[in-house]
VOPAGU-2260 file (C-alpha; in pm, 1 decimal, decimal comma):
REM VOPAGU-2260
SITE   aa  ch    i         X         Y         Z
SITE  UNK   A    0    3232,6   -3817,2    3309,3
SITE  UNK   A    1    2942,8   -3930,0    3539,4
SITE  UNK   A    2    2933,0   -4052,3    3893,1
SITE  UNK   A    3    2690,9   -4222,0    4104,6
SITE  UNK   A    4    2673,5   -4215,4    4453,2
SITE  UNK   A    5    2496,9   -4530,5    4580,5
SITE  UNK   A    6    2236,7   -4446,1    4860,9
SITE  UNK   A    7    2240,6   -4833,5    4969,7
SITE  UNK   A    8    1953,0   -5100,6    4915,0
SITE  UNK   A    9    1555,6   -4959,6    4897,7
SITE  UNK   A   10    1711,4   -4594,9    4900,1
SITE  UNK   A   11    1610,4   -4344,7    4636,5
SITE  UNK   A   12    1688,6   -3990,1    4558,5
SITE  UNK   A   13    1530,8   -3736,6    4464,8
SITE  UNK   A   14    1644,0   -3457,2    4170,7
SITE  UNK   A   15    1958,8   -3274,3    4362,4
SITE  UNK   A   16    2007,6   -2926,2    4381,5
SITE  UNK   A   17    2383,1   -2789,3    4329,2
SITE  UNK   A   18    2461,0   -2535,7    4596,5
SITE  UNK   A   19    2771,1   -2364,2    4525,3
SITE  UNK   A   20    3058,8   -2268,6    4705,1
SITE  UNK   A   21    3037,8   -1845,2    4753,2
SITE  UNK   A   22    3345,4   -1735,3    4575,1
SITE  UNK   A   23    3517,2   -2048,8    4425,4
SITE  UNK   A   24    3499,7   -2058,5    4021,1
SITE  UNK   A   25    3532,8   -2460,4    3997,0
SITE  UNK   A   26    3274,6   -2566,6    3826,4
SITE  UNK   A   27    3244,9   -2876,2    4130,1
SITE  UNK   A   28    3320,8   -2606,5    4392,9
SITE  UNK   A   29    2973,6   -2674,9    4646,8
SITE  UNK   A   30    2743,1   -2893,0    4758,3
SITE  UNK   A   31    2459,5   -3134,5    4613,8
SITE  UNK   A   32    2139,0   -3140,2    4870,1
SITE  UNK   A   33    1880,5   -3376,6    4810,9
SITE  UNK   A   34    1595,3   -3575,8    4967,9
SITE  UNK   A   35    1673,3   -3971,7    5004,4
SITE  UNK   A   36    1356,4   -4179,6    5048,6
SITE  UNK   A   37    1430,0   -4513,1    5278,5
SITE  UNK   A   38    1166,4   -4775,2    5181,4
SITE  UNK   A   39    1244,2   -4982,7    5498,7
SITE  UNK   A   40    1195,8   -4696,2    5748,1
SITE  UNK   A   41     913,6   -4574,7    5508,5
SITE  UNK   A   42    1139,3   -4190,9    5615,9
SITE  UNK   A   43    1324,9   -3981,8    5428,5
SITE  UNK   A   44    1697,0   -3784,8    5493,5
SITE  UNK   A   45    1811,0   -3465,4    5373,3
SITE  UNK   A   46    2153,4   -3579,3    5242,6
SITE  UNK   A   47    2459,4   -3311,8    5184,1
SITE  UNK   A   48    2736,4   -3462,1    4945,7
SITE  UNK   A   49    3066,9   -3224,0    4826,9
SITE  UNK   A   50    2989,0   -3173,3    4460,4
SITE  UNK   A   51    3393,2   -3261,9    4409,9
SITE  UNK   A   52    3314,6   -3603,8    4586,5
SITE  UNK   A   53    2952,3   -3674,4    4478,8
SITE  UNK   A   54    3052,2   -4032,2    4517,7
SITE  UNK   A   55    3161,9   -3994,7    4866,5
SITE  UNK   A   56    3005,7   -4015,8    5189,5
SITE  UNK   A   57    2780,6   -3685,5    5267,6
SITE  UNK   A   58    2929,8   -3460,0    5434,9
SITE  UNK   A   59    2555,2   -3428,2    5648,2
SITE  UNK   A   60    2255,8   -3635,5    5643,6
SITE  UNK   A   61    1989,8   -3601,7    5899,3
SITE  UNK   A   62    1615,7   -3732,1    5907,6
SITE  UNK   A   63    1357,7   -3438,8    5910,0
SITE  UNK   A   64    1077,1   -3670,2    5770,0
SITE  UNK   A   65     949,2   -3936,9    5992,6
SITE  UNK   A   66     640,3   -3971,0    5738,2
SITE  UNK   A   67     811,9   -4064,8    5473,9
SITE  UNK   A   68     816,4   -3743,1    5280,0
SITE  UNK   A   69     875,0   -3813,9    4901,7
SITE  UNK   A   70     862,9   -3430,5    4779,5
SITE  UNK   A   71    1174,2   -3322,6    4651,6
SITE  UNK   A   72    1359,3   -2989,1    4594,6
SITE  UNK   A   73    1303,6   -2850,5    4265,2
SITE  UNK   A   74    1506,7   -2517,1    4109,9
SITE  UNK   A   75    1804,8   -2318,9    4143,0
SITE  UNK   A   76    2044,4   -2185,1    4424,4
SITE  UNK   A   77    2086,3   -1827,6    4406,8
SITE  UNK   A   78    2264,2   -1564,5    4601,1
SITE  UNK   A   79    2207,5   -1225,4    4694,4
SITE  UNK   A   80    2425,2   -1063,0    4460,3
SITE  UNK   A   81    2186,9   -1292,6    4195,8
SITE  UNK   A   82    1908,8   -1093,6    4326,1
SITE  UNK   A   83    2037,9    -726,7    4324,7
């Protein structure tokens, strides 16, 4: 099954990274993070969505790029016990 999520008119994502939820098993259980470019303010948001409700509305999105930062994130979430 695949969902979109539709960022609205001149708004483009970049690759998502699945955070997941510390302790759950579901295989939807966290949270997809990504960088959404917005051609008209020439800005980009950092944009939270629930991995169970990708096509939702985030659950966070907030503007940290008033340049219009295009990077994107690229790799994997770990967590400490990943590391020890």
């Amino acid at each position: 099954m695949s969902v979109v999520h539709d960022f609205g008119a001149g708004r483009f994502a970049g690759e998502p990274v699945f955070v997941p939820s510390a302790g759950d098993t579901a295989e939807d259980a966290g949270w997809l993070m990504a960088f959404v470019y917005d051609a008209a303010r020439d800005a980009s948001d950092f944009v939270l969505l629930d991995a169970a409700d990708a096509a939702g509305s985030p659950v966070r999105e907030r503007s940290p790029c008033r340049n219009g930062c295009r990077s994107a994130f690229s790799g994997k979430w770990i967590d400490d016990a990943e590391l020890a």
